[in-house]
N, C-alpha and C positions, 0 to 999 in steps of 0.2 A: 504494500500500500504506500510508502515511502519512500518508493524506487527514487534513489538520487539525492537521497535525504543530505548524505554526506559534503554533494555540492551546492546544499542550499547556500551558501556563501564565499564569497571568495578573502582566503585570506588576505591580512594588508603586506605581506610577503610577495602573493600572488598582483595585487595591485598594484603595488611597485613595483615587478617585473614587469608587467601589461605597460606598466605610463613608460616603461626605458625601452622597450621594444617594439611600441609602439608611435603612431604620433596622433594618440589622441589623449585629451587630458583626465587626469581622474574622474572630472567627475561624467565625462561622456562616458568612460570605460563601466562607472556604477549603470550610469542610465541605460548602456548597453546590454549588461549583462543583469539588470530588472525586468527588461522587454525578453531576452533571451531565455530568461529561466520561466516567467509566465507563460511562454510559447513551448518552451522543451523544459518539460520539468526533470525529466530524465539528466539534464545535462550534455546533451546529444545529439544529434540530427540524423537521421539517415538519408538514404540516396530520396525515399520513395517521402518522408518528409519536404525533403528540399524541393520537388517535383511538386506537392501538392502549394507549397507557398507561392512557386514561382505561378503555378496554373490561377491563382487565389488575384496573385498581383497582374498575372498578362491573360485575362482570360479567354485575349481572341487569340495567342501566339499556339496557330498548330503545333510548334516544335517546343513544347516545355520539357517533355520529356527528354528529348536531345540536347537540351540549352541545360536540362540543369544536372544531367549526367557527367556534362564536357565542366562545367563550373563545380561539382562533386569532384571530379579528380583532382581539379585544383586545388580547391580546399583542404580537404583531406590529405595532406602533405605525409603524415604518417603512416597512409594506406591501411587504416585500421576497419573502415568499413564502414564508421561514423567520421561527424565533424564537430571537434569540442568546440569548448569557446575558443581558445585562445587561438584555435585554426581557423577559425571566421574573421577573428578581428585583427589578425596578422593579416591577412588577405586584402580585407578591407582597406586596411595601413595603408597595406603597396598598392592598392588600385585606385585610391582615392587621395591619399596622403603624401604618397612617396616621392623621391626622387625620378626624375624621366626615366632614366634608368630603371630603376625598381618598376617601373609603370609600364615601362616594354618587357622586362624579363617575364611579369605577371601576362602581359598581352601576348606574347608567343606561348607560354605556356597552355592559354586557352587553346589558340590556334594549333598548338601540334596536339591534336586529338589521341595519337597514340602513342606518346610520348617518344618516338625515336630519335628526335631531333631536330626534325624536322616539319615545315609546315607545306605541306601542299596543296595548290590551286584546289582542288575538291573538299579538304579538310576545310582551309580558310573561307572557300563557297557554301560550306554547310550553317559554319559560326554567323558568319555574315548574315548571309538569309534570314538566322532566323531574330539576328538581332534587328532586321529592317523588318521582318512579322511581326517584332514584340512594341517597338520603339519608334519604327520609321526610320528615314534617313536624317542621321543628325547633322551631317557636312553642310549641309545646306547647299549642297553642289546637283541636288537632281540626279540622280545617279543610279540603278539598278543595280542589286549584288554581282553580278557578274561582269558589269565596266569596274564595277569600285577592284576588285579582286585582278582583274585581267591590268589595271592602270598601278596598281600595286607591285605585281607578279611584275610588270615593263618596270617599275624604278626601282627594285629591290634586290630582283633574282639578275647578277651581275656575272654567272658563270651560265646560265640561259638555262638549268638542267628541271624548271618546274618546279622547283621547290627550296624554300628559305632556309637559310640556318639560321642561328642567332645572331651570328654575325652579319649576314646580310639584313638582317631583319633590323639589328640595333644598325649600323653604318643607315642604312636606309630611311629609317626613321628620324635620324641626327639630321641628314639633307633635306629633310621632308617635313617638320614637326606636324603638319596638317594629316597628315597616314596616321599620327597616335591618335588624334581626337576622331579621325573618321573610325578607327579598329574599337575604342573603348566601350566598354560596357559598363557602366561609373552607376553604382546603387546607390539609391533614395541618400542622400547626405543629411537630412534633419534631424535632429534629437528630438525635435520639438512634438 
């Protein structure tokens, strides 16, 4: 009946690890993790969790199931099978807080769907899609996933073989900063 009783609270240990690892302030990290433990009392999220919020938040996006499978890998950084706190608000940090840097590493890592290293014109056309199903086009450039992707794949992939590394990915990015804002997929920011 008390499943998670143990994480009813985060130590001021644990919160002063969170405000150094993170770059959000104590008291977003409280308000975060008061909405988190209201929503998962377990402590925890699973794939089929994270699938029902996202359908909850995008509920015309045909591809939630695929949006929030490819953003569970990410998460889930320790391949445990759930997504604790601290692996949500780590994520969050880099996607939302971070350095460009951090902000591209976090971005390819969506993009390479099976983690080999690479990100491929099919992979990145999947991600894409379905963030223009969930979101629309945020470029403001009018654009169809498959120009945005094919206009990407032309500035980035610099040995022509179809698919990104990180280095191409980060170098391309640096020349480009408008490729990060058009790739992101940047979650609700408000505490309020």
């Amino acid at each position: 009946q008390d499943e998670g009783n143990a994480n009813e609270n985060l130590s001021s240990a644990e919160y002063d690890q969170l405000v150094k690892m993170t770059k959000f302030t104590e008291f977003e990290i409280v308000t975060l993790w008061n909405h988190f433990k209201a929503d998962f009392p377990s402590g925890n999220i699973n794939q089929s969790q994270l699938a029902q919020m996202i359908k909850k938040t995008f509920p015309k996006c045909p591809q939630a199931e695929m949006v929030s499978s490819n953003l569970f890998r990410v998460f889930d950084q320790d391949m445990s099978g759930t997504i604790r706190f601290h692996e949500l608000l780590l994520a969050f940090s880099m996607s939302m807080r971070g350095t460009a840097e951090e902000k591209l590493k976090w971005a390819f890592r969506l993009y390479d769907v099976d983690n080999d290293g690479y990100s491929t014109k099919n992979e990145m056309f999947n991600i894409v899609d379905a963030i223009y199903k969930m979101v629309g086009d945020q470029s403001g450039e009018d654009e169809d996933p498959t120009s945005r992707v094919e206009k990407i794949f032309e500035q980035m992939d610099t040995d022509k073989d179809n698919k990104l590394t990180m280095a191409e990915f980060m170098e391309g990015s640096r020349n480009d900063p408008r490729i990060v804002q058009a790739l992101s997929l940047q979650p609700d920011t408000s505490l309020t």
